[in-house]
C-alpha positions as CSV (number, residue, x, y, z in Angstrom):
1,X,18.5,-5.4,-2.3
2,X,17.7,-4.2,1.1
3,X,14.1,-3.3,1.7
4,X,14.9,0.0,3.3
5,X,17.2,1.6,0.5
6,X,15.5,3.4,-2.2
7,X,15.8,2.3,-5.8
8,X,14.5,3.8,-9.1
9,X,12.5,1.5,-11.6
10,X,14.4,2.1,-14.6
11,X,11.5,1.0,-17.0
12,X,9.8,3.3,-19.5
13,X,6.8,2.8,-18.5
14,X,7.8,3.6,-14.3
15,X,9.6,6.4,-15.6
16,X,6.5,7.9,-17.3
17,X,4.6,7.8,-14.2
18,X,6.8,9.2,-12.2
19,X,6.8,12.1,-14.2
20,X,2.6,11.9,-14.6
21,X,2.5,11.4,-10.5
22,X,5.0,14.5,-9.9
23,X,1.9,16.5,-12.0
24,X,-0.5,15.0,-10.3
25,X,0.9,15.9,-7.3
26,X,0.2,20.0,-8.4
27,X,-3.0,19.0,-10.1
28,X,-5.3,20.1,-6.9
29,X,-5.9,19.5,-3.3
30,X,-5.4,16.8,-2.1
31,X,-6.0,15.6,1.7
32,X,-5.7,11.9,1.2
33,X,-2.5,10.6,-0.4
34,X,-2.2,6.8,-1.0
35,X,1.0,5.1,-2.1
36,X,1.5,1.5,-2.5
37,X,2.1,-1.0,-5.1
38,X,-0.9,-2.4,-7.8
39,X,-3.1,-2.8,-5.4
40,X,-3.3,-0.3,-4.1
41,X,-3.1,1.2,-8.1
42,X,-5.8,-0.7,-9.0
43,X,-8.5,1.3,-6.6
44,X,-8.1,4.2,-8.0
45,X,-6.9,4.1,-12.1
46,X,-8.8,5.1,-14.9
47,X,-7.7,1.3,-16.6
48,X,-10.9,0.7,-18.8
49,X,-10.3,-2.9,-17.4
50,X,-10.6,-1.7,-14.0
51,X,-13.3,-0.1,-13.9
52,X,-15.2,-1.4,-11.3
53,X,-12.6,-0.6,-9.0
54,X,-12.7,3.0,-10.2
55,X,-16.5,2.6,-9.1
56,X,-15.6,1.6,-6.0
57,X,-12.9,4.3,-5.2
58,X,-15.0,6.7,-6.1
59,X,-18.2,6.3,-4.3
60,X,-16.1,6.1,-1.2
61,X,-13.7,8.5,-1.2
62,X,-15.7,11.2,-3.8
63,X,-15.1,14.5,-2.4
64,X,-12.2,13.8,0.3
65,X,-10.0,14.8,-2.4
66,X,-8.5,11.0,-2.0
67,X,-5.5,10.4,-4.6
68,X,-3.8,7.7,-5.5
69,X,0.0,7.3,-6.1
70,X,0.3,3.7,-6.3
71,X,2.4,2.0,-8.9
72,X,2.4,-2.0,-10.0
73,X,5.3,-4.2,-9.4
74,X,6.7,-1.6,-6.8
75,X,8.8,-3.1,-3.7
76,X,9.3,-0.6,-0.1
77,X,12.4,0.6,-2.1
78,X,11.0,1.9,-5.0
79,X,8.3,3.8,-3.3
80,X,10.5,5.3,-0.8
81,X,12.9,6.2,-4.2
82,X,10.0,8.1,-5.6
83,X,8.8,9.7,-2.4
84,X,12.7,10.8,-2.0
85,X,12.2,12.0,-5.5
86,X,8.7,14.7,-5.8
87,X,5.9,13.1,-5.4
88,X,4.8,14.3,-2.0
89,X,6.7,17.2,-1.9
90,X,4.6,20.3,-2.0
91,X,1.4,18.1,-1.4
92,X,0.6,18.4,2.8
93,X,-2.2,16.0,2.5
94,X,-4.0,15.2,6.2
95,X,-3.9,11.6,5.9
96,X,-1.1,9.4,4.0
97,X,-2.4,5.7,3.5
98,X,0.4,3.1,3.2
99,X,0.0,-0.5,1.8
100,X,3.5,-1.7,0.9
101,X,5.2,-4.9,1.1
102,X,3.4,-7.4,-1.2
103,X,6.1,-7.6,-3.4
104,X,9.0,-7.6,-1.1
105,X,7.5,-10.5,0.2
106,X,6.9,-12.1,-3.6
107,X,5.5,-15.8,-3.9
108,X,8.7,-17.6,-3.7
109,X,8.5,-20.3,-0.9
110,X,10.9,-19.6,2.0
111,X,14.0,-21.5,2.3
112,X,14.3,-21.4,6.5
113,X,14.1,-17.4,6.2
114,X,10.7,-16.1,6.7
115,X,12.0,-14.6,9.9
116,X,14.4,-12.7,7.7
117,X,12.2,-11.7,5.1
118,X,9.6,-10.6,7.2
119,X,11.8,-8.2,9.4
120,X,13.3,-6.5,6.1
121,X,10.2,-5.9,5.2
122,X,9.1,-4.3,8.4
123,X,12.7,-2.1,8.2
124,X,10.9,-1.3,4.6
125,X,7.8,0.1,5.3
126,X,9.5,1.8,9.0
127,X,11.5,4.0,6.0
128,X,8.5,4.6,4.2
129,X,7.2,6.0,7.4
130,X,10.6,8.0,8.4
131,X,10.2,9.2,5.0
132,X,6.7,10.4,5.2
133,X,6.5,11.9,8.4
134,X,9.7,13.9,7.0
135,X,7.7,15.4,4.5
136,X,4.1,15.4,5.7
137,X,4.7,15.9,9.4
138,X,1.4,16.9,10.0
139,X,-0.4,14.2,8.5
140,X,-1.8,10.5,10.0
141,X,-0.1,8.0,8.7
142,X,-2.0,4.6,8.0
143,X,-0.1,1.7,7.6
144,X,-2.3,-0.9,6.1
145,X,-1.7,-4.7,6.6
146,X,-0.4,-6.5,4.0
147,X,-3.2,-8.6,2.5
148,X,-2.7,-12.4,2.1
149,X,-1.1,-13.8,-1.1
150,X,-3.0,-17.3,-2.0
151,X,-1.2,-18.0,-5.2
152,X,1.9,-19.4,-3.0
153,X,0.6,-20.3,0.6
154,X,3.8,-21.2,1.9
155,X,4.5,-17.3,1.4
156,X,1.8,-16.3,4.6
157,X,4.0,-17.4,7.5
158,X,6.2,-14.2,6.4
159,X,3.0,-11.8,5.6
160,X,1.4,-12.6,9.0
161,X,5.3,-12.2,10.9
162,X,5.4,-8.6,8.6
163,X,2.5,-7.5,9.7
164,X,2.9,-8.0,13.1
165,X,6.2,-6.1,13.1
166,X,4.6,-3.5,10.8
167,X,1.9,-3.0,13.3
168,X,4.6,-2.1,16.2
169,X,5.7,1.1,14.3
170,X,1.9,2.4,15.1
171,X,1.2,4.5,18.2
172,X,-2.9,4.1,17.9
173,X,-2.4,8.5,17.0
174,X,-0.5,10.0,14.6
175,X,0.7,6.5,13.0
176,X,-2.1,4.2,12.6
177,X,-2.1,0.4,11.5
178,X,-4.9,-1.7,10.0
179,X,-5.4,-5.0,9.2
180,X,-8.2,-6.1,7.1
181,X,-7.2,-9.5,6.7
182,X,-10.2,-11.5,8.9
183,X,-12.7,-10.0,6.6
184,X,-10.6,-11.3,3.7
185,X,-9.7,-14.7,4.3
186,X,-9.9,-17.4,7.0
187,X,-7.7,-17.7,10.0
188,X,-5.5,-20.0,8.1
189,X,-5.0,-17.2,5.0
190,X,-6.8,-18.6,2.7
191,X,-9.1,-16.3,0.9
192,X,-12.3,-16.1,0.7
193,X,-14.8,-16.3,-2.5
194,X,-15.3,-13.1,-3.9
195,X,-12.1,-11.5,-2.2
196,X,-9.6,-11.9,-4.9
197,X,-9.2,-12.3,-8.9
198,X,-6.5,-14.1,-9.1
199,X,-5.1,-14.7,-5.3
200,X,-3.9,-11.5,-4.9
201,X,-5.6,-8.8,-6.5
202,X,-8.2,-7.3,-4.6
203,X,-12.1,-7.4,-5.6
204,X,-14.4,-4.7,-5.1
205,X,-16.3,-6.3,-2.5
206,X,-12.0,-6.9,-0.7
207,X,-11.7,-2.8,-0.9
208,X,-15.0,-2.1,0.6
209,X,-13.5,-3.5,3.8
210,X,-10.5,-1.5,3.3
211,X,-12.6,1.8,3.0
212,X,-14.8,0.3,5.9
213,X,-11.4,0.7,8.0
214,X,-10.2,3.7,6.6
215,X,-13.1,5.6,7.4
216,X,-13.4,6.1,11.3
217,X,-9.8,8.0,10.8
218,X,-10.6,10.0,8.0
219,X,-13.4,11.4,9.8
C-alpha cells in the first residue's frame, strides 16, 4: 500500500476515535493541531498509564490551546484518510505539527530497499502536507523528524534517508522541519538512556526536546 494514498483503519477501536477526534475538533479553539501516530498520541492522552506524559504536554503547551490528534499504529495513509475525512475541517489552527512515518517505516530489516522505503515515505508525509495546506492554508506547518527506532537498528539507514527527503519539502517559512534526533540518540542512532521506554516510545525527558524545538515557532 502506497504511502501517499489514504486508507481507513477499519478497527473498532480507530473508528471510535475518529468519531471522538471529529468532536474534538468543535470542542474549542484550538491554534495548535498535532497529528501523528502513538507518539505523538502519547503526549497528550488522558491514558492513566501515561500520565507523566500528560504532565509533560501540559506544562508546555498549557494555554496555546495545543491539541492533539494523534492515533497509535497509524501509517502517512491513514492520517491523510482521516484528515480527508473531518478532523481538520472547520478547525483553522495557526500551527499544524506533523510527526508521521514511524510506522511506514516498521522494524522489519530492509532487503536492498531502504532507498525505496524511504522515498515512499517522504511521498507520504509530502501528501500529508498537500493535504494540510489545502485545508489550513494559513497555518505553519512543522514537519517533525522521524525519531530513531532502536528495537531493529538495521531499520535507521531508511529513517535517516526519510528524513533527509522529508526535510526538502520545508522552505525555513510557512513549512518548517525539525529534527530532534542529536538530543535523542548518538550519531550512530542509538538512543540514549532516559530517551525511550521501550526503543521507540518517547520518555518525558525525549519530548521536552521536542517542545524545546517547537517553541521558537510557536512564539
Amino acid at each position: 500500500e502506497r504511502a501517499d494514498v489514504a486508507a481507513p483503519r477499519t478497527d473498532e477501536n480507530s473508528r471510535i476515535a475518529h468519531e471522538q477526534l471529529l468532536a474534538k475538533r468543535t470542542a474549542g479553539q484550538i491554534d495548535v493541531y498535532f497529528v501523528g501516530d502513538s507518539i505523538t498520541r502519547r503526549w497528550g492522552t488522558s491514558d492513566e498509564q501515561w500520565k507523566d506524559l500528560l504532565e509533560n504536554w501540559n506544562a508546555n503547551f498549557k494555554g496555546w490551546n495545543a491539541a492533539n490528534f494523534g492515533w497509535g499504529a497509524d501509517k502517512t495513509q491513514n492520517m491523510l484518510w482521516r484528515l480527508q475525512n473531518g478532523e481538520l475541517d472547520g478547525v483553522k489552527p495557526k500551527v499544524v505539527v506533523v510527526m508521521a512515518g514511524t510506522n511506514n517505516i516498521g522494524n522489519a530489516s530492509p532487503v536492498g530497499d531502504a532507498d525505496s522505503r524511504a522515498a515512499d515515505v517522504a511521498r507520504g508525509v509530502a501528501a500529508l502536507l498537500k493535504e494540510i495546506r489545502k485545508r489550513a492554508p494559513g497555518a505553519t506547518v512543522v514537519l517533525t523528524g522521524i525519531t530513531p527506532r532502536n528495537d531493529n537498528m538495521d531499520v535507521m539507514p531508511v529513517v535517516d534517508a526519510a528524513n533527509r527527503q522529508i526535510a526538502a519539502l520545508a522552505d525555513g517559512k510557512s513549512i518548517r522541519y525539525i529534527n530532534i534526533n542529536d538530543e535523542l540518540a548518538t550519531p550512530d542512532g542509538v538512543l540514549r538512556d532516559g530517551m525511550a521506554f521501550d526503543g521507540l516510545h518517547l520518555t518525558p525527558k525525549a519530548y521536552q526536546h521536542w517542545a524545546n524545538a517547537l517553541k521558537p515557532i510557536l512564539m
